[in-house]
Structures are given as structure tokens and as C-alpha cells.
C-alpha positions in Angstrom: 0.0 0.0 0.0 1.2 3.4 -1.1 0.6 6.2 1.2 1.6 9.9 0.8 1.1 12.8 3.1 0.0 16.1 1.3 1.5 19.1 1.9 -1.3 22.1 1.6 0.3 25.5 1.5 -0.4 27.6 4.2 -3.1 25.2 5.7 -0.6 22.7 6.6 1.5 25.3 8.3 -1.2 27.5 10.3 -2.6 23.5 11.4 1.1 22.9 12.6 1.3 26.3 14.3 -1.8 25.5 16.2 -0.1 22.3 17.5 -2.3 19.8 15.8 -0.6 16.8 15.1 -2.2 16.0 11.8 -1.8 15.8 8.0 -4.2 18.0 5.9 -4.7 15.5 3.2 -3.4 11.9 3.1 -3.8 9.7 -0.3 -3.7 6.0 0.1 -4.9 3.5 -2.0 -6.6 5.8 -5.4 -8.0 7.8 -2.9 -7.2 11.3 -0.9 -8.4 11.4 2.6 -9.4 15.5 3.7 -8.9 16.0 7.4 -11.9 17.9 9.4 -10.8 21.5 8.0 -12.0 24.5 10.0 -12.4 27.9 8.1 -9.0 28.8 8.4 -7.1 31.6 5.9 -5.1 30.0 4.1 -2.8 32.9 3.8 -3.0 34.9 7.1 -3.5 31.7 9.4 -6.3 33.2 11.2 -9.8 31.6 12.1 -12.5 33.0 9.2 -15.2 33.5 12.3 -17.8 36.0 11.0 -20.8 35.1 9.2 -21.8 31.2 9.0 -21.6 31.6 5.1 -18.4 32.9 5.0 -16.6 30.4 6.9 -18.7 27.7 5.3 -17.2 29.3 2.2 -13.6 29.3 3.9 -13.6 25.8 4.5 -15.2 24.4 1.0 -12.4 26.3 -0.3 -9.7 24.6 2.2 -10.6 21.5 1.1 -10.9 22.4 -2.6 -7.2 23.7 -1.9 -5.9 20.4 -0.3 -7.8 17.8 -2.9 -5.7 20.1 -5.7 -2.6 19.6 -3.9 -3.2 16.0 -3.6 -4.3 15.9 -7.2 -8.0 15.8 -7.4 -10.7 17.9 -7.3 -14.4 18.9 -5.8 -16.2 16.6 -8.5 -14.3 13.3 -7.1 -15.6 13.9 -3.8 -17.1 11.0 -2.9 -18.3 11.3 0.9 -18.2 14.7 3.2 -18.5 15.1 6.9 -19.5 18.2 8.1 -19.4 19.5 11.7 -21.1 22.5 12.6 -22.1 23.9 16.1 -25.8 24.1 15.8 -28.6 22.1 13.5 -30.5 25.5 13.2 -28.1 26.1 10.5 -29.0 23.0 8.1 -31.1 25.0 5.9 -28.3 27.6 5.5 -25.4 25.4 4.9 -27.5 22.8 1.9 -28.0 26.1 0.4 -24.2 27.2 0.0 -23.4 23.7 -0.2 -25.5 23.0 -3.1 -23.2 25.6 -5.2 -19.9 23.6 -4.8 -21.8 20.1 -4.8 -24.5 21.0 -7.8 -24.4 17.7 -10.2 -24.4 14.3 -8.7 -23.8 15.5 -4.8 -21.5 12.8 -2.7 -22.5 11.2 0.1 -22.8 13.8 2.9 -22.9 13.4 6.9 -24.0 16.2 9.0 -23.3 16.4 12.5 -23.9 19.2 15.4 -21.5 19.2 17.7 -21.7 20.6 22.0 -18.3 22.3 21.3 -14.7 22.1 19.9 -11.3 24.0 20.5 -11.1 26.9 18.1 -13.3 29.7 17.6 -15.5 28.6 14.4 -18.8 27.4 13.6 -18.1 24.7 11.0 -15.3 22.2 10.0 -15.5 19.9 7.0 -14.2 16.8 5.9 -14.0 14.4 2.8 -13.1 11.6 0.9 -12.3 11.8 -2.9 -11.0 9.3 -6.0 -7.5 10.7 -6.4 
């Protein structure tokens, strides 16, 4: 078995500063495993906190960042997990979601979580066909 840990500009560096010992994206086997990816800039480090949208946004685009690194992209997603703080925002998130995930949507797991570490409302993982 061939495995191979994904470097993700700027993501793999602000998750390292943070002290989290994980790899952003792992591929093993034809297929590229996402880590839970909280909206995090890419470029500054911070935490994306504001509005529910924008760090829904944030994070699609984190892990549409680390499936291009790893070689793949949003349309090979086969499953997502999504954590997010409170079900109340269901309704909000399908909507956004729906513009990344139009065509043929993966298989998707929604979970609402009591409370996390970091200062964000959502986190989102996947796993895509490399």
C-alpha cells in the first residue's frame, strides 16, 4: 500500500502552528483522505469566524485547496462530513453547499456538535477518488 502525506500550502503550516498533530490531506490507495478542516485563511492563518456563510465558504475552499494539492478535485468527492455547532443552520449550509456540490452530490454526513477548541462554527471533511 502506497501512502503519501499532502503538503497544503499555508493550511498545513497555520494546522502545525496550532499544534495539531495531523496531516491536511493523506492519499492511500486511489483515494485522498481530507482532514476535518475548519475555516481557516489559508494565507493569514487566522480563524475565518464571522458570518456562518463565509466560513462555510472558507472551508469548502480549504478542502478544494488540499484535494488540488493531492491531485484531485471537488467533483471526485465521494463522501463529506460536516461538523457544525448548531442544526439550526442545516437550511443555510444545503443552500451554499448546493453551489460547490450541484451535479451528482456525494454522500454527505451532517453532524452538530456541543463544542470544539477553536473559535468557528463549522469544520469539513472528505473523501475523494484521487
Amino acid at each position: 500500500m502506497s501512502i503519501e502525506k499532502i503538503h497544503v500550502p499555508g493550511l498545513s503550516e497555520a494546522i502545525a502552528k496550532r499544534g495539531v498533530p495531523l496531516t491536511v490531506a493523506t492519499k492511500a490507495n486511489g483515494f485522498v483522505f481530507v482532514s476535518g478542516l475548519p475555516p481557516i485563511d489559508p494565507v493569514t492563518g487566522a480563524m475565518v469566524n464571522t458570518t456562518l456563510e463565509a466560513q462555510l465558504r472558507r472551508s469548502i475552499d480549504n478542502l478544494q485547496l488540499a484535494l488540488q494539492c493531492a491531485g484531485t478535485s471537488l467533483d471526485k468527492v465521494v463522501m463529506v462530513t460536516l461538523y457544525i455547532t448548531n442544526s439550526g443552520y442545516f437550511d443555510q449550509i444545503n443552500r451554499i453547499y448546493r453551489e460547490y456540490f450541484s451535479d451528482m452530490p456525494p454522500a454527505r454526513t451532517c453532524i452538530a456538535i456541543a463544542s470544539w477548541p477553536f473559535e468557528a462554527d463549522i469544520e469539513i471533511e472528505a473523501i475523494a477518488v484521487a
